[in-house]
Every structure is written in C-alpha cells, then in structure tokens.
C-alpha positions as CSV (number, residue, x, y, z in Angstrom):
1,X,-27.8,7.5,12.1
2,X,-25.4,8.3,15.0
3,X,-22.5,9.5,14.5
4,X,-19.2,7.3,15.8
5,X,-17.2,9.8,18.6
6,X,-13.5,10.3,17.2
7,X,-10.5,8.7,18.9
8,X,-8.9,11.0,21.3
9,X,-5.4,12.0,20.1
10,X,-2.3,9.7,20.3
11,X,-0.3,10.6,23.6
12,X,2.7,9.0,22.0
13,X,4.6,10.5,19.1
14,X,5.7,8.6,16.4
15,X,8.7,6.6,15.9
16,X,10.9,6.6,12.7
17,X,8.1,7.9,11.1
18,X,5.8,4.9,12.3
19,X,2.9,5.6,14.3
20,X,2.2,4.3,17.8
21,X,-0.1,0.9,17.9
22,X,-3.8,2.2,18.8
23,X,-6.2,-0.6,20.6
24,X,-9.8,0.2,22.0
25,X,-11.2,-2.2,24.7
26,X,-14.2,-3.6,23.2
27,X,-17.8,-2.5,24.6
28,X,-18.1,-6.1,25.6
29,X,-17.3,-7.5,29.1
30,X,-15.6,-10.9,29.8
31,X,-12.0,-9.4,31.3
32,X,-11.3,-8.3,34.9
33,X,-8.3,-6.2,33.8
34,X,-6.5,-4.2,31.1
35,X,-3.9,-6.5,31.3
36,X,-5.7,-9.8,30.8
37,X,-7.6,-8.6,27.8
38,X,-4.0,-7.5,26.3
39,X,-2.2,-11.0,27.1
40,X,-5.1,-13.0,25.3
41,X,-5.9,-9.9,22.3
42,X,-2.4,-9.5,20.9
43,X,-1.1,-12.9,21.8
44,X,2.5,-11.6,22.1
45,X,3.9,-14.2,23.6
46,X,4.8,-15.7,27.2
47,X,6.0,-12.4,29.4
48,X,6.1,-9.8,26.3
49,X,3.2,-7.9,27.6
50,X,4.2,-8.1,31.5
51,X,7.2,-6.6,30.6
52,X,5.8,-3.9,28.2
53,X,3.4,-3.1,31.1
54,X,6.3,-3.1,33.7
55,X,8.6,-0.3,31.7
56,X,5.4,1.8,31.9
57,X,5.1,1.2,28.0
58,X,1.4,1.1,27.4
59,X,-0.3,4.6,27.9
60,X,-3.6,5.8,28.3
61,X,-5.0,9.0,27.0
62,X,-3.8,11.1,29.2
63,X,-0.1,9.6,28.6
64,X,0.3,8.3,31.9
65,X,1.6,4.7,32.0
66,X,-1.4,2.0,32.5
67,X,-0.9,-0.2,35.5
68,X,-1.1,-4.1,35.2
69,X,-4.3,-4.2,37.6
70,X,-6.5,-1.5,36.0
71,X,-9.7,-2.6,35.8
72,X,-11.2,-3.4,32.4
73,X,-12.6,-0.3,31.2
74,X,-14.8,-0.9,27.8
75,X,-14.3,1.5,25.3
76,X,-10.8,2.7,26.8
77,X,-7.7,3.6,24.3
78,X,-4.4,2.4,25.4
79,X,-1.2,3.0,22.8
80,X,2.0,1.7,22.5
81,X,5.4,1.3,20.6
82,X,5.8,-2.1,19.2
83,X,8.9,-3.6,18.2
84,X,10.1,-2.6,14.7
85,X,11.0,-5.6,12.8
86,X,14.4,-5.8,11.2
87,X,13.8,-5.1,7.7
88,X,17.2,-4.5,4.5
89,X,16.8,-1.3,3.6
90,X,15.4,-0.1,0.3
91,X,18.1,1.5,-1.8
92,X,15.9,3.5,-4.3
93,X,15.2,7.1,-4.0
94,X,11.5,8.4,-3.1
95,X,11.4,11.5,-6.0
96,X,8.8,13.7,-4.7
97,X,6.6,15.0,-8.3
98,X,4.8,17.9,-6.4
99,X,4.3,19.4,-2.9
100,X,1.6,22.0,-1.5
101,X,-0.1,22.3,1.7
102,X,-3.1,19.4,1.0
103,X,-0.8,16.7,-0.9
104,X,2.2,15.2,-2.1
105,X,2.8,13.1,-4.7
106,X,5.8,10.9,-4.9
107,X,7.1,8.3,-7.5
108,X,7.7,5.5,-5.5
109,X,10.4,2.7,-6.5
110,X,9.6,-0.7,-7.1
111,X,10.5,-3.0,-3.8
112,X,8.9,-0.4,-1.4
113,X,5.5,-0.8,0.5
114,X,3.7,2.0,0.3
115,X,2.5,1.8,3.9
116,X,3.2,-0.2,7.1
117,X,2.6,-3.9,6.9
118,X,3.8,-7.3,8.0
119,X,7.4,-7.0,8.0
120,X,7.4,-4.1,6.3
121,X,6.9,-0.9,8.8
122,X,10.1,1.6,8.7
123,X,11.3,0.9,5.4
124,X,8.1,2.1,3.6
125,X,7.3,5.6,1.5
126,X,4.8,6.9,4.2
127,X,7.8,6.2,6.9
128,X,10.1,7.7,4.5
129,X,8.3,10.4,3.5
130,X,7.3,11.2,6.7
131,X,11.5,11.2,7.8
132,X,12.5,12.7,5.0
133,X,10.3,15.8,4.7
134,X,9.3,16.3,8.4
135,X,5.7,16.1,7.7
136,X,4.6,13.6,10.4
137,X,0.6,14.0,9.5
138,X,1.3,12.6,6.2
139,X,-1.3,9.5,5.5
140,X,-1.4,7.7,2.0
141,X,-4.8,8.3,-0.1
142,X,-4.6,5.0,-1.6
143,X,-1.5,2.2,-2.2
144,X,0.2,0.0,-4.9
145,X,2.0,-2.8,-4.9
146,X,5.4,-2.9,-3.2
147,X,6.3,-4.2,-6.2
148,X,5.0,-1.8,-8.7
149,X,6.8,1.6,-8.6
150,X,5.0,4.9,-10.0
151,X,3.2,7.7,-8.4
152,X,1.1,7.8,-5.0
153,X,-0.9,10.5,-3.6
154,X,-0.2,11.6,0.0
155,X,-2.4,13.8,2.1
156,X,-0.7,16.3,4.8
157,X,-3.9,17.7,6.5
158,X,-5.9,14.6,8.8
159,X,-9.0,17.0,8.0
160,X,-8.8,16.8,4.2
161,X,-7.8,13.2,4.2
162,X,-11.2,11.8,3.3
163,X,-11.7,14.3,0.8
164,X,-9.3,12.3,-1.0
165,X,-9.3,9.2,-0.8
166,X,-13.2,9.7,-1.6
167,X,-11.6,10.3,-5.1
168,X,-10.3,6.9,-5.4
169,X,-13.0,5.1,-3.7
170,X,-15.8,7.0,-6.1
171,X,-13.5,6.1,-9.5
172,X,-12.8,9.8,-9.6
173,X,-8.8,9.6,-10.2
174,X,-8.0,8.6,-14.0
175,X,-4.8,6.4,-13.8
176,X,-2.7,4.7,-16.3
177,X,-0.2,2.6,-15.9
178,X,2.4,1.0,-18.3
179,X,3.9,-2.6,-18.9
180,X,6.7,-4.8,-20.3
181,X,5.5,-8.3,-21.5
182,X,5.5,-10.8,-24.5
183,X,4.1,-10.1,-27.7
184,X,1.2,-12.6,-28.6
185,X,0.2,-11.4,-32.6
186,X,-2.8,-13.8,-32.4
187,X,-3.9,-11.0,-29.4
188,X,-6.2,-8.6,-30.6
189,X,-5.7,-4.7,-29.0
190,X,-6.9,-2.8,-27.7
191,X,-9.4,-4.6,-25.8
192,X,-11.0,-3.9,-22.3
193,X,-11.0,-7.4,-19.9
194,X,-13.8,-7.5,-17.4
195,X,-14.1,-10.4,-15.0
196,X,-14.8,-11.1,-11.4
197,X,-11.5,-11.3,-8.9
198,X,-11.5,-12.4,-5.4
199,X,-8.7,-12.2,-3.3
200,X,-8.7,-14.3,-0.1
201,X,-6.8,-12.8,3.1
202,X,-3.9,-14.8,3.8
203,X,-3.8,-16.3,0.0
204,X,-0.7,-15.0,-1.9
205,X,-2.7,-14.5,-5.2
206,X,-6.1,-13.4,-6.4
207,X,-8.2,-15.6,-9.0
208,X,-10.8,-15.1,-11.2
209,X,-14.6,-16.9,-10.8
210,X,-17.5,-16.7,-12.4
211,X,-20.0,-14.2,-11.5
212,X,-20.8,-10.8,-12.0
213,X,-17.6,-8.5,-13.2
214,X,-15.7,-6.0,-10.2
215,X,-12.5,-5.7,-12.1
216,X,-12.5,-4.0,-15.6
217,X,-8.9,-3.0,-17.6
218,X,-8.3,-1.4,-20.8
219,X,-5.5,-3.1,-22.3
220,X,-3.8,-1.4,-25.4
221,X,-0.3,-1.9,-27.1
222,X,1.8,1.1,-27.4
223,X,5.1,-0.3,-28.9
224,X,6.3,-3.1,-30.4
225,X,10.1,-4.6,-30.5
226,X,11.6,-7.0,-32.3
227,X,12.8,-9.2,-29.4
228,X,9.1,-10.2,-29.1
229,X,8.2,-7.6,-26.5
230,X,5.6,-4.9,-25.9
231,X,5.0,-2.0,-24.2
232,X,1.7,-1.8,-22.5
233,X,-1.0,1.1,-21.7
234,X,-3.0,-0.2,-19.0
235,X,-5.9,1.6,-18.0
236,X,-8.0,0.6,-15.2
237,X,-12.0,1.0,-14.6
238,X,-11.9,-0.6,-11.2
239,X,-9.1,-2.0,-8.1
240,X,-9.3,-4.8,-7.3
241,X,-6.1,-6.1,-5.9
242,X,-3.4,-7.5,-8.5
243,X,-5.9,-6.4,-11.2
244,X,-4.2,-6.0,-14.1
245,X,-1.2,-8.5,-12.9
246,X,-4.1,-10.6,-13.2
247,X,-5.6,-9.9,-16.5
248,X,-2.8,-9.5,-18.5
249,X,-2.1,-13.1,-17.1
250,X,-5.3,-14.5,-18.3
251,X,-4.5,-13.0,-22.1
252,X,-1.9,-15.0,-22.2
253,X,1.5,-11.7,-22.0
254,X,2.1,-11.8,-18.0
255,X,4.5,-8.6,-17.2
256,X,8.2,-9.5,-16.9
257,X,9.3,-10.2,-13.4
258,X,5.5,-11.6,-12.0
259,X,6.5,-13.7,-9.3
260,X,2.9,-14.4,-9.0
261,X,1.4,-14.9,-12.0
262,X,0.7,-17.3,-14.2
263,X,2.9,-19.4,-11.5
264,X,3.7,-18.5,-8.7
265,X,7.5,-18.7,-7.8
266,X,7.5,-16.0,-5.3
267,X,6.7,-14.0,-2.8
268,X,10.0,-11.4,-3.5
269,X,12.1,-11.7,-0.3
270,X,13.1,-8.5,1.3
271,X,16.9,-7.6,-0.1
272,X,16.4,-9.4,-3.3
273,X,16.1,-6.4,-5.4
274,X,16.9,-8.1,-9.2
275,X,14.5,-8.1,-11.8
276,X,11.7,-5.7,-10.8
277,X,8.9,-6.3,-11.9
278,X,7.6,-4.3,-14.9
279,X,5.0,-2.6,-13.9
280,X,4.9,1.3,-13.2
281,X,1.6,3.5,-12.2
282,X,2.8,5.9,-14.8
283,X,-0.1,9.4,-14.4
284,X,-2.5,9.8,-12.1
285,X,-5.3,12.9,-13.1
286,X,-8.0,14.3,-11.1
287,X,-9.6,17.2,-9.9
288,X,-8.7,18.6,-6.0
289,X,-11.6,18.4,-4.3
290,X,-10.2,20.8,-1.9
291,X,-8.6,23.3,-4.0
292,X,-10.4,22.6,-7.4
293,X,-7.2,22.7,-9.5
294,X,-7.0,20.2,-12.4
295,X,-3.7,17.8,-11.4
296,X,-1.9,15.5,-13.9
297,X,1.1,14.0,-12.5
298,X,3.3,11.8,-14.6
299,X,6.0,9.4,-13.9
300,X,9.4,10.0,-16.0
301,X,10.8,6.2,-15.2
302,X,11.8,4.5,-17.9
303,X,11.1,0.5,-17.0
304,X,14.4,-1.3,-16.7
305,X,13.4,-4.4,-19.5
306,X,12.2,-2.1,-22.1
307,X,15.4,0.1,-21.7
308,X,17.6,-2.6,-21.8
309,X,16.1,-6.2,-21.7
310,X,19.4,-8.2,-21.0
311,X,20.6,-5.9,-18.1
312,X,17.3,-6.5,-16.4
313,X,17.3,-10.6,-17.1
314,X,20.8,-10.3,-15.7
315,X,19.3,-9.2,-12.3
C-alpha cells in the first residue's frame, strides 16, 4: 500500500490561536490558474479572493506570496488567513485537570466548541488553550458537544497525536458521563440501550432507524429527589454523535436543557448562555499509550439543576 507524502509545514503561523486555512490543488486538471481554481473552490464571493491575492495573502510553501497568474500546479499547497467571524465571548473558565509533556486535559464549560467550526473559530477550548498556555501544537484527541461541558484530552506533540486519538477510535478510553432529567418510576435501571443512529450532515439532529445497532449506552440511576428528578450515570460503549442525548430521549427522561431532543426548539444561539444543558463528560480512564501510566481524570462540577433546580430554570 503506498504511503500518502506528508503536507509540507505551514509557512504562516497561527492567529489567535487558529491555524492558517490549508488547501491542496487537486491532481486533476480543468484550471489554467491558481487563481481560477480558488475563485470557483471557495466560492468567497465577488472580488474577496482578488483582493486576498492582491495584499499578497495567499502563500505557497516557501511563504512567498502566490501571484494571481501562476499556473495551475496540481498537488500544490497554498495557505491563508481567513476572516475570523465575530463570535460573544464565552465567559466560563477552561480549568486545566492535568498537564505533562504528551497531554492536557481540561474541563471544558458548557457553551464552548471544543474546536474550530462554523461560526465558532477563536472562541473555542483548542483556541483558548492554545492562547492561554502558549502551547501552539496543541490538537484535540477527540470532541464533545459545545453544549456538554466535562473533560477533553489534548495532545501537545503532532508526533504522538495519533497515538491518541487511536484510543478513542479503538473504544480504548472508559468514559462516564452524568445527567439531570425526569424521573419515570415505570423505567426500569440500569439498562443498556442499543440502537442504530444516523446523523445526516447539515440536519440539526440525529435519529434512530432500524438496522443493525452502532450506538450502545449504559443507563443507570444514581440519585433520586423528590422534585421528580434524577441524577444519571451514563456510560457509553460506542459515539455516535448526540448518543446518549438521544437515548435518554427515546426512554422517555430527556436531560434538562435539550434544545434538540425530543423537540427541537433550538439550536442555542451564541450569547445565550441560560439553562445549560445538563449534561457533563464527568471521568475519562485509559492507559497512555506513550508513557504507559494508568490516567483517571475526573470532573469536580457540580451540574447547575441538580444543585439548585429553580436557579437553573430561572436562566
């Protein structure tokens, strides 16, 4: 099998902790210039990319600026800086759990992306982190929710980074996460849901189908209140997007603050920061696979409705 040749390294640095935007000419022919194939690839709009090209902008490997007439070169990397979006900032802390050479792990606040997407590039915990700690090699191992809040594993070194996230991809990180919902007595727990969940890109939600399970959750109570809510161990198998979101849904006790599910009455605009919802990725427990030390990290939030239902409701 051959092997695909590494990208050179980025001649731009990054920008408020946001990397430079990578693109590779494809192998295929069909444009007489860089230019051309940039106008009709990113679809900027009329004049964005003439200007970007005339303030020397867009770079080649070597960092020089790209001229508007360079020939089409397949297979050629050109960078650039776009435009960061205005985004409200996110006024929650990023606590950092544990820092070495090969990781850190953070416990992220609910409203914050865990990486650059959409509208959501600078105020994010790999920007942040990368800001805040001066750590600019810093890539996320895997994501949650920018609604969820809880822990998230962070690689420094590019070279271990696969390592890693090899952990999560091969089920080999044990996570738990907790919950505030309704009480349902007629529910039996602990049970584990198993069901088939598709998510569709561009779709706000994923659904269940029939078919042959991907998405498996352990579902257990751990507390009970008298106001007719529980406190949730979640433990999932699998990761499929909005998982347990999902299942906890389809037993009827969807987590407080779901603006997704069973209905959806969302998505969460940016700067509305009431009613979080209740959801936290509370330990995450595996085995380096660079150092071989045993790791168990554990969140010390306390989820806002189970400490005090009324001041949460109250937004």
């Amino acid at each position: 099998m051959r092997r695909r040749t590494p990208p050179p390294p980025s001649p731009l640095p990054q920008r408020d902790g946001v990397d430079p935007v990578r693109v590779r000419l494809p192998a295929t022919e069909g444009w007489a210039t860089v230019r051309e194939h940039l106008v009709e690839r990113l679809a900027a709009g009329p004049g964005v990319i003439d200007a970007m090209f005339g303030a020397g902008l867009i770079v080649g490997a070597d960092g020089r600026a790209v001229a508007p007439d360079a020939p089409y070169a397949p297979g050629m990397f050109v960078w650039f800086h776009r435009d960061l979006p205005e985004e409200v900032p996110v006024p929650f802390p990023l606590e950092v759990v544990h820092r070495d050479e090969h990781i850190v792990v953070v416990d992220k606040p609910h409203f914050l992306a865990t990486t650059p997407r959409g509208g959501h590039v600078a105020q994010t915990a790999l920007a942040r982190l990368r800001r805040e700690l001066g750590v600019p090699t810093l890539t996320a191992a895997h994501r949650l929710d920018r609604l969820t809040a809880g822990l998230v594993l962070f690689t420094v070194r590019p070279e271990e980074r696969g390592a890693y996230q090899t952990l999560f991809r091969d089920r080999r990180v044990a996570k738990e996460y907790e919950a505030v919902a309704p009480c349902d007595p007629a529910l039996a727990l602990p049970r584990t849901v198993r069901s088939r969940i598709v998510k569709e890109r561009g779709v706000l939600t994923a659904r269940e189908v029939e078919g042959e399970p991907n998405a498996v959750s352990r579902v257990e109570l751990a507390e009970r209140r008298g106001d007719g809510l529980g406190r949730y161990r979640l433990v999932p198998a699998t990761g499929q997007t909005h998982q347990l979101r999902v299942h906890m849904a389809s037993l009827g006790v969807p987590i407080l603050g779901d603006p997704l599910y069973p209905e959806v009455t969302g998505p969460v605009p940016a700067g509305d920061f009431r009613r979080p919802l209740q959801l936290l990725a509370r330990s995450l427990e595996f085995t380096d696979p660079v150092t071989g030390e045993a790791h168990r990290f554990r969140s010390t939030r306390v989820l806002d409705a189970w400490a005090s239902y009324d001041t949460w409701a109250g937004g």
